[in-house]
C-alpha atoms as one frame of an Amber mdcrd trajectory, in Angstrom:
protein
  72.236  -3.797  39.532  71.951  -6.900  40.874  69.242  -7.134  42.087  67.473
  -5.684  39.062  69.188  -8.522  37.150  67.788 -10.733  39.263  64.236  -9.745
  39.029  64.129  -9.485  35.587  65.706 -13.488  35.361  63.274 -14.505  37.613
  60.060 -12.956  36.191  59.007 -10.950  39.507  56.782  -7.657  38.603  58.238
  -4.594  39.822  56.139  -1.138  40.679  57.328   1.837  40.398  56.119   4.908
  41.526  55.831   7.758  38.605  55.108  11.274  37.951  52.348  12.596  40.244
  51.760   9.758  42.217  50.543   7.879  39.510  51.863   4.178  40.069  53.382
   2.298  36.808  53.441  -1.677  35.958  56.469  -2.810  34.822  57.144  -6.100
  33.705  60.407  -8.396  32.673  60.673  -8.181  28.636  58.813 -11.239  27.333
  60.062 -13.829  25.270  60.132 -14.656  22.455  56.588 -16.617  21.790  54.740
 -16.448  24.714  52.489 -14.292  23.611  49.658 -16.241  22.339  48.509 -19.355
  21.093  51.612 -21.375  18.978  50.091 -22.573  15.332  50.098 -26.720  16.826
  48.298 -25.489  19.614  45.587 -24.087  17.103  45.768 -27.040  14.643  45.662
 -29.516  17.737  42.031 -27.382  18.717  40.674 -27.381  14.844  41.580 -31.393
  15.034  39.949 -32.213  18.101  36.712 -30.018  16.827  36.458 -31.518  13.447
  36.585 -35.046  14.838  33.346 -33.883  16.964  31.430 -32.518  14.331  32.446
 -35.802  11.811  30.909 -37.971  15.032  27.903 -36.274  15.903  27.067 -34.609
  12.318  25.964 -38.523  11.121  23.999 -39.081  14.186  22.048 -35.719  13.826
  21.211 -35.666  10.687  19.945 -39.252  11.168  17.334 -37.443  13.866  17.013
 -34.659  11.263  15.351 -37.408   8.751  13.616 -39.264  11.264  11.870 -36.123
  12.371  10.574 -35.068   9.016   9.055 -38.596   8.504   7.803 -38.287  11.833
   5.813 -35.119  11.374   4.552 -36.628   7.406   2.896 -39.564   9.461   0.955
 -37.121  11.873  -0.168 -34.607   8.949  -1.509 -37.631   7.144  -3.381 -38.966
  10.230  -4.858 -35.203  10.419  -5.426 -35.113   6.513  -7.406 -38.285   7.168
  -9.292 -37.457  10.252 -10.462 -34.061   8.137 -11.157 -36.707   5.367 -13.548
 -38.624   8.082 -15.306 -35.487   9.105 -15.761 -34.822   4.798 -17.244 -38.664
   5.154 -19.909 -37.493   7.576 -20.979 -34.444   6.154 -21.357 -35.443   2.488
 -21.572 -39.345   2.628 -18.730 -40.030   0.677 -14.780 -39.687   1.036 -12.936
 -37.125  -1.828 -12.183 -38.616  -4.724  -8.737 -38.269  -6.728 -10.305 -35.574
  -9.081 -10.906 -33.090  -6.155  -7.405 -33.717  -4.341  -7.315 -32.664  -1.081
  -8.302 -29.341  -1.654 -12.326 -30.474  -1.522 -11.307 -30.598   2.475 -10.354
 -26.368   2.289 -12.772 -25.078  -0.238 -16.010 -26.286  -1.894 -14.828 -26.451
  -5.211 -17.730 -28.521  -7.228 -20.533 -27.189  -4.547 -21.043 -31.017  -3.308
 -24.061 -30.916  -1.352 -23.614 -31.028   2.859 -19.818 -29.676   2.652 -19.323
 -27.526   5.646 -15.483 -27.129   5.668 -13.223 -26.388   6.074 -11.999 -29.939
   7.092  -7.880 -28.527   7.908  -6.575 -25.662  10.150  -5.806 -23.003   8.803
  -7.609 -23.214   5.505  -4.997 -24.702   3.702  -3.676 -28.365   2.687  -0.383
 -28.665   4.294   2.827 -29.700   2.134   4.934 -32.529   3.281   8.605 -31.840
   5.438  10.071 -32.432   1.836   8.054 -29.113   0.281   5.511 -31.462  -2.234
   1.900 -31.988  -2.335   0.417 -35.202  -0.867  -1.826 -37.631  -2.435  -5.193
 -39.268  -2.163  -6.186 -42.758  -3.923  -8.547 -44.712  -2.930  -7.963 -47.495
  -0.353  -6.970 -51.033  -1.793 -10.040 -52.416   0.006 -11.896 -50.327  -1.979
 -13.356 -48.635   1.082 -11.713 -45.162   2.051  -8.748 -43.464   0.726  -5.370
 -43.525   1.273  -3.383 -40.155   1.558   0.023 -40.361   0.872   3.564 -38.239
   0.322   6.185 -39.611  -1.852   8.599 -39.064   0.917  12.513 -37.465   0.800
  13.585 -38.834  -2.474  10.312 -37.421  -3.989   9.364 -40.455  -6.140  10.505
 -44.040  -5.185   8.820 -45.016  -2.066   6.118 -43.630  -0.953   4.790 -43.004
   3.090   1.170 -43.444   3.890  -0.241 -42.812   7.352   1.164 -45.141  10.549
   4.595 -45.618   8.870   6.453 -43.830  10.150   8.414 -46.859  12.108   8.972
 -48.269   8.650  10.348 -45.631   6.322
């Protein structure tokens, strides 16, 4: 008895040998919480995750934005580079009437269009889900195509800007 005492105190497994040969694990009666993880052990965990989302959520969402207005300055360069090829074909660059959609389908059957100018067939929408825009150029020669950019009306992104959005 006192030795069972003392292996139960002392937390050493004991095996026993059953019915049939069949060999049993028996183990000292736990106590009283050990058997999991305590509630400041979980809060601690949700802490030390929620102070590594609040530092690195900022930081990716500031790629996030950069990205988009990243990939609006290379559309634009290809809207313009279709709006080149347009150039040679029919001797002049769309106007604002026509849009950009001149560049995918012969809409007015202008004379020497041999489109389309974009992959695909289709004028791509800026990373913010609206049309862009062609004016012409304030030199007066060429145009300008253009996406009002993420808040979808106050500034407005134009092709090689991407460095100062």
């Amino acid at each position: 008895m006192t030795i069972s005492l003392i292996k139960r105190l002392s937390g050493i497994r004991v095996w026993t040998q059953g019915p049939a040969g069949v060999s049993r694990h028996h183990s000292p009666a736990k106590r009283k919480g050990q058997a999991g993880f305590s509630l400041m052990e979980v809060l601690i965990a949700l802490l030390i995750l929620s102070l590594v989302v609040s530092v690195t959520g900022p930081k990716f969402i500031g790629y996030l934005s950069r990205a988009k207005v990243q990939t609006a300055d290379v559309q634009i360069e290809n809207i313009e580079a279709a709006a080149d090829l347009f150039l040679l074909d029919t001797g002049r660059y769309p106007n604002e009437a026509e849009g950009l959609e001149i560049l995918v389908k012969n809409t007015g059957n202008v004379p020497g269009w041999s489109g389309p100018y974009l992959k695909d067939g289709e004028v791509p929408l800026d990373p913010w889900g609206a049309p862009y825009g062609v004016k012409r150029a304030a030199d007066g020669m060429g145009i300008e195509v253009f996406t009002l950019g993420p808040d979808g009306g106050n500034a407005t992104l134009t092709g090689g800007q991407a460095n100062t959005f």
